[in-house]
N, C-alpha and C positions, 0 to 999 in steps of 0.2 A: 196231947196232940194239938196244934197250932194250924185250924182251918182259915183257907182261904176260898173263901166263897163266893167271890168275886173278883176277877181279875183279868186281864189281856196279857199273856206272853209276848206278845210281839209289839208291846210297847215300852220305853224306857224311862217313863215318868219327865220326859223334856222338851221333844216334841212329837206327835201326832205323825206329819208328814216326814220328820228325820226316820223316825224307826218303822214308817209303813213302806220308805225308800228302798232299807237294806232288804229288802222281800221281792221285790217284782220284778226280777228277773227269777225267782226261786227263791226258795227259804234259804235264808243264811244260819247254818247249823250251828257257826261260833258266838252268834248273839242268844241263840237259844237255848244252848247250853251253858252261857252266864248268865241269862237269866233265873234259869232254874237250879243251877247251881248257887247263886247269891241266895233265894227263894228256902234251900235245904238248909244253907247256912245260917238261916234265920230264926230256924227251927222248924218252919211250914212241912206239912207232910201231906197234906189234902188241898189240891189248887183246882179251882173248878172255874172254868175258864168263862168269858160271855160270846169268844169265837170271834173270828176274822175270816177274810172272803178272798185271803192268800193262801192255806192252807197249813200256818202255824204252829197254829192247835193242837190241831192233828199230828201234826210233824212232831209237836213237844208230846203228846199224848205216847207216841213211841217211844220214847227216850227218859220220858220222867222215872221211870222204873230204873234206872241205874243212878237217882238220885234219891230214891228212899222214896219218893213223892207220889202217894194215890191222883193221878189227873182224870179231871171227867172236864169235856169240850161236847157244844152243840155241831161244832163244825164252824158254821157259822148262823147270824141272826138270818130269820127269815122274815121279811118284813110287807108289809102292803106298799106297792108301788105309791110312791109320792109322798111317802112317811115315812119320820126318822129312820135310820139302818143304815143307809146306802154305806157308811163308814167301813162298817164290819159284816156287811150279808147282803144277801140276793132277796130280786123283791118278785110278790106275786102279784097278780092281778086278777085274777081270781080264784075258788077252792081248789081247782082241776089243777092250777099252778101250786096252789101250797102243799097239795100231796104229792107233788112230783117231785118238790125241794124237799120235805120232808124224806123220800124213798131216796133219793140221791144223798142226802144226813146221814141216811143209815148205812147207805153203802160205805161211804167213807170210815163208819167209826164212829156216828155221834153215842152221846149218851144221855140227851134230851134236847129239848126243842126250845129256842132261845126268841120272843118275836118283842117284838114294842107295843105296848098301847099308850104312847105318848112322847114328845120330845126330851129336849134338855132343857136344863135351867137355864138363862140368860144372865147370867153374873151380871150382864153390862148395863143391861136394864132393868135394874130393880129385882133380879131374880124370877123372872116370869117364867111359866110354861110355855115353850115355842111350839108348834106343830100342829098336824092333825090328829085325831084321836081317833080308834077304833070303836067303832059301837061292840055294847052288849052281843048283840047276835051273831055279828063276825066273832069276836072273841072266844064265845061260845062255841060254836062250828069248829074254831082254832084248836082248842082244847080238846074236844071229844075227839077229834081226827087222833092228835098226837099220843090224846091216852088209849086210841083204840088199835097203837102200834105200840103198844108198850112205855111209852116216852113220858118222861112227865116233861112241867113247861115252865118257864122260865121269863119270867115278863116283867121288862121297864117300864116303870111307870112310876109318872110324877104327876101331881095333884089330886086331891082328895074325889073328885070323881071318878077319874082313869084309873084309881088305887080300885074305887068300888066296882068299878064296873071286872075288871081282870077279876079281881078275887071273888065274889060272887058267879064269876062264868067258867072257873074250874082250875085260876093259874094254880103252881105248885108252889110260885115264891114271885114275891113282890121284890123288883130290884130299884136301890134308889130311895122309892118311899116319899120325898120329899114332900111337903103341904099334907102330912097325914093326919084328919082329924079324928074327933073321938066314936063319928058314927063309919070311917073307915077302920079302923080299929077292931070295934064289934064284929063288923063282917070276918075280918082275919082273924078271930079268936074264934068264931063261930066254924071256920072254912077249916084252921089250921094250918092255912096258908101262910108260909114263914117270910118272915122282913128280912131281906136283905140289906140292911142302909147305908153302908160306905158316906159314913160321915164323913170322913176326911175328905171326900171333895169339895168340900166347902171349909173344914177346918185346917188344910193345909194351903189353901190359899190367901188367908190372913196372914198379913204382915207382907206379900212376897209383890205389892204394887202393880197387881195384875188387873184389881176390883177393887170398889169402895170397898173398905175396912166394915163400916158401917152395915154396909146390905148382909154381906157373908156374917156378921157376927149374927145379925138378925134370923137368918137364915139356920145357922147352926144353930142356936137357942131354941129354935123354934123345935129343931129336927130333935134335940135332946128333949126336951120337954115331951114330944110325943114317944119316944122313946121310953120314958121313964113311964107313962101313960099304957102303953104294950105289955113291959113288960109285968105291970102290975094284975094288968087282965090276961095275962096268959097266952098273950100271940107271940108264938114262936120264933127267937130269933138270930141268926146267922152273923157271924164275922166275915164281912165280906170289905175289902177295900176299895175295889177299882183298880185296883194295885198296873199300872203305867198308863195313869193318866196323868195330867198334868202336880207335876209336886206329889204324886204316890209313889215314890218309888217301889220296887218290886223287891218283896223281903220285910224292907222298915215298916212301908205302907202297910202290910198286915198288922205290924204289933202297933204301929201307933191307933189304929183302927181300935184293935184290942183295950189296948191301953184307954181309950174313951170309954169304950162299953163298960168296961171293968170300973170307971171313975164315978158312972152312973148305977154301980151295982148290978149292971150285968154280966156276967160271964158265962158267955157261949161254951168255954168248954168244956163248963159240967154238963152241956147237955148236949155230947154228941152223941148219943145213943139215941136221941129225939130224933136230931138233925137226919143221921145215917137211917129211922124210917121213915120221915118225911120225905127222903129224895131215895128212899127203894127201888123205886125205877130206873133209877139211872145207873145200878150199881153194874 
């Protein structure tokens, strides 16, 4: 089997706002069924979505079943108001809000609980961390809510502290990863907590004259290195692409994803058995 453990349906790997357009008026069902069609023809059977705040997901979550394809969707990200998300999820403001987006997840059909403890890379600037970060103790509150509804949790995070802080406060799976050092590492081998890391977003933007050549190489060396570092200590780890984001296509961006892991001597798919009860909750 060929998991995708990271991915957006309702993007097309070109642009952001082109395929967030074909949706706001309503889901456009002929994009989403070539999406998940290209996706089966890839060999993908398991696409686990990170959710959109158009309703998607969800929409593909009914339909994937006529393409062979196990889908599990948050719905959408649930985010602290003024932090990362706004892209793809609703924001709170405080607990009374996150368990209300939370109950309204489940209504819909989630099958876990998707939030951010941190921004995105800055390709443009050196690759920095942008945004604001969640503390420890929100996080924490985050997690016991979601797992005390059955849900596991699902959390972006980039930089070696916002990696420590999530995984130490209960997430289920670190997405991204990026800046992971060797004392975030421990925690996650310690936690169990599985890496999600969708290199290619950083290795399919080499060569394509979007970012210095220079920084992304630096950045993906970097992301492999710790990688190779994980998987030696035994933290658990996930094929996930990002699959439609910018240069992932939805389908290839898996196997090229793949195709890395594997170069570094990982392969995720001897361990779907790990994987399938690391994320038991969402089944």
């Amino acid at each position: 089997m060929i998991y995708e453990c990271h991915g957006h349906i309702i993007l097309d790997g070109v642009s952001y706002e082109g395929a967030v357009a074909r949706h706001k008026s309503g889901v456009d069902d002929g994009f989403v069924r070539q999406n998940l069609s290209i996706c089966a023809k890839h060999g993908v059977s398991f696409y686990r979505d990170g959710g959109d705040k158009h309703g998607v997901s969800i929409y593909a979550k009914g339909i994937a079943g006529e393409y062979g394809i196990d889908y599990r969707t948050p719905g959408y990200i649930i985010h602290k108001k003024g932090h990362y998300g706004s892209m793809f999820g609703r924001a709170f403001e405080d607990m009374t809000d996150y368990r209300a987006l939370i109950a309204e997840a489940i209504q819909l059909g989630a099958d876990f609980i998707k939030t951010t403890a941190s921004s995105l890379l800055d390709f443009a600037h050196g690759g920095s961390v942008t945004g604001l970060s969640l503390t420890a103790q929100e996080l924490r509150e985050m997690a016991n809510i979601a797992h005390g509804e059955g849900l596991a949790v699902m959390v972006h995070a980039n930089g070696t502290e916002n990696i420590k802080r999530a995984a130490e406060s209960g997430a289920d799976s670190i997405e991204h990863g990026y800046y992971m050092d060797s004392s975030a590492l421990r925690i996650m081998a310690q936690t169990g907590c599985v890496w999600v890391p969708t290199c290619v977003t950083a290795a399919n933007l080499i060569g394509s004259g979007k970012y210095d050549d220079g920084v992304l190489h630096r950045i993906f060396e970097g992301h492999k290195a710790a990688l190779i570092e994980a998987s030696r200590n035994g933290v658990p780890i996930a094929c996930g692409s990002d699959a439609g984001a910018i240069n992932v296509m939805q389908g290839k961006g898996t196997l090229d994803e793949l195709d890395i892991l594997k170069s570094l001597g990982i392969d995720p798919t001897r361990g779907n058995n790990m994987i399938d009860a690391v994320f038991k909750r969402i089944s």
